[in-house]
Steps between C-alpha positions, in 0.01 A plus 500: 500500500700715261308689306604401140433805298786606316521859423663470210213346342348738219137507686646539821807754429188701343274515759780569808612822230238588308210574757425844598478381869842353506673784354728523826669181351540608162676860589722279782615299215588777223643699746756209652567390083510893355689676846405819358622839612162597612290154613146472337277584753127414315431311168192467311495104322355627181404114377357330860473159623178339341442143481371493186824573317584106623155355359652372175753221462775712352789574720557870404757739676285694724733812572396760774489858384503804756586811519639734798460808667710744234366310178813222459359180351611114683389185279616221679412104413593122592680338279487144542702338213812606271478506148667591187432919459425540864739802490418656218165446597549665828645793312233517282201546753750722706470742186134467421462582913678825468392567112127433545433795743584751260150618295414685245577892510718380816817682571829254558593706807147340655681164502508327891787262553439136441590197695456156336589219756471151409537223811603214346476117636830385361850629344532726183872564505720214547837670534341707788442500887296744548188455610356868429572691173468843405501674148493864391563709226865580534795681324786202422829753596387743698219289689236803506175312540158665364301510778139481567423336185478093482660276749492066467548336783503109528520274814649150436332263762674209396833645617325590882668305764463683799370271829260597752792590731649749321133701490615656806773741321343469139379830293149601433478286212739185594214466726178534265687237252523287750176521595406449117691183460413334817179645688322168376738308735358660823203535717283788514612596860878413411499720219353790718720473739825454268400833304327738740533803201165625464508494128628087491250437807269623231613303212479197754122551586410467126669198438369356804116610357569326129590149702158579711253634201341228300548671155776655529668183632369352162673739284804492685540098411352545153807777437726248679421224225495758269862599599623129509343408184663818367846447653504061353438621169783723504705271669402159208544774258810578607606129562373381169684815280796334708459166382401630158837713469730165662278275200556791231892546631563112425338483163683770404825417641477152293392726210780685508752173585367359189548760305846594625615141405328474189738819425799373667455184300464718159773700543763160577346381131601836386837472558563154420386568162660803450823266605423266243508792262822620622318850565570720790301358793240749678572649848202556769440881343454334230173343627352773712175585404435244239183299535415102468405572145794701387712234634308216328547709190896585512540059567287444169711745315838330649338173430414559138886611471627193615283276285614747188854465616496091453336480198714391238 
């Protein structure tokens, strides 16, 4: 039987990253998403795996914090639905990740780099193909780039479409998102023969223990409903703010209609009376900007005129 864990669920994605013992996973992954100069050879997960940080209800974005061999900082998290702010919200915590490790009495020159990577289970640019994204601090002409300060990096999973037989020439980290998206799909034994990298082989064993180990089996399907309870809402909000705008559109529009012909109509009694009166008749400038009101008010005036004109 497959063994039906996705990764990219919040629990699960936590425990494959965020435990100490699995660290072999976690530095695989940064280094195939970073490909820095120098690899990261150790990490130390400064907020761990603990199942208690799933014991509530709330479906919370439970990053994964670590930090490497030289002092650089990685925060990297599961994102699981698309909403309005998500960038600026990405940029935000980005900032706080490099800002925050600055104390009092600190010197700025004590600053590590900081890498801010956000995997994300759907699309955030539409006019894009790209599944990977990279951002820096960079000059706009002459493209000088400060280094070793903050980088963003986001992963689009929505726009992965690699098959299982392209694995065979795919990079480093073609191969650990699909792994992410479709590990679920597979037996145990499949999966470690498809992937025989250490670090995925490792990944692989802890999903294989959450479909085998009573509670964490639990939590897994309690974040599962969680997540597609989460992900309807957004979806009926979405859909109703839809119908909402069509229903808000068509009052409007017949609003407006109304209105526009109540004008039209004014302005036609406008200029047959100023006809009657042998006046100069008004041109469209004439009109522009002139409310209901002001209209009804000019036809009383050319009414009264008339009236006065045929009294003996």
């Amino acid at each position: 039987m497959p063994i039906g864990i996705r990764p990219i669920n919040d629990f699960a994605f936590k425990k494959i990253f965020g435990s100490p013992e699995n660290k072999l996973a976690l530095i695989s992954l940064l280094n195939a998403i970073l490909k820095l100069p120098k690899p990261i050879i150790d990490v130390t997960i400064e907020n761990p795996y603990n199942l208690q940080d799933f014991k509530d209800d709330k479906l919370t974005i439970l990053d994964i914090k670590a930090v490497d061999q030289s002092g650089a900082i990685y925060d990297i998290e599961m994102q699981l639905t698309v909403f309005s702010g998500l960038i600026q919200r990405i940029v935000f915590y980005g900032c706080e990740i490099y800002a925050g490790q600055l104390k009092a009495g600190d010197d700025y020159v004590e600053l590590k780099p900081a890498f801010s990577i956000c995997l994300l289970d759907g699309v955030l640019w539409s006019d894009s193909q790209k599944v990977h994204h990279s951002f820096q601090f960079a000059d706009r002409e002459s493209g000088r780039i400060l280094n070793d300060t903050l980088e963003i990096h986001t992963i689009e999973l929505g726009r992965y479409n690699l098959s299982e037989q392209d694995l065979e020439t795919a990079s480093l980290l073609d191969i650990w998102l699909y792994w992410l998206l479709h590990a679920h799909e597979y037996e145990p034994g499949e999966l470690l023969k498809l992937f025989p990298q250490a670090a995925i082989q490792q990944a692989t064993q802890t999903i294989t223990h959450i479909a085998e180990i009573t509670e964490d089996k639990a939590m897994y399907d309690a974040r599962e409903k969680a997540i597609r309870d989460q992900q309807w809402a957004i979806e009926a909000s979405r859909k109703e703010g839809k119908i909402e705008g069509k229903i808000e559109g068509k009052i409007e529009g017949k609003i407006e209609g109304k209105i526009e012909g109540k004008i039209e109509g004014k302005i036609e009694i406008i200029r047959m009376l100023q006809e009657i009166l042998n006046e100069p008749v008004s041109i469209d400038p004439d009109f522009e900007g002139k409310t209901l009101e002001q209209l009804q008010n000019q036809i009383a005036d050319l009414q009264e005129r008339v009236r006065n004109r045929r009294m003996p």
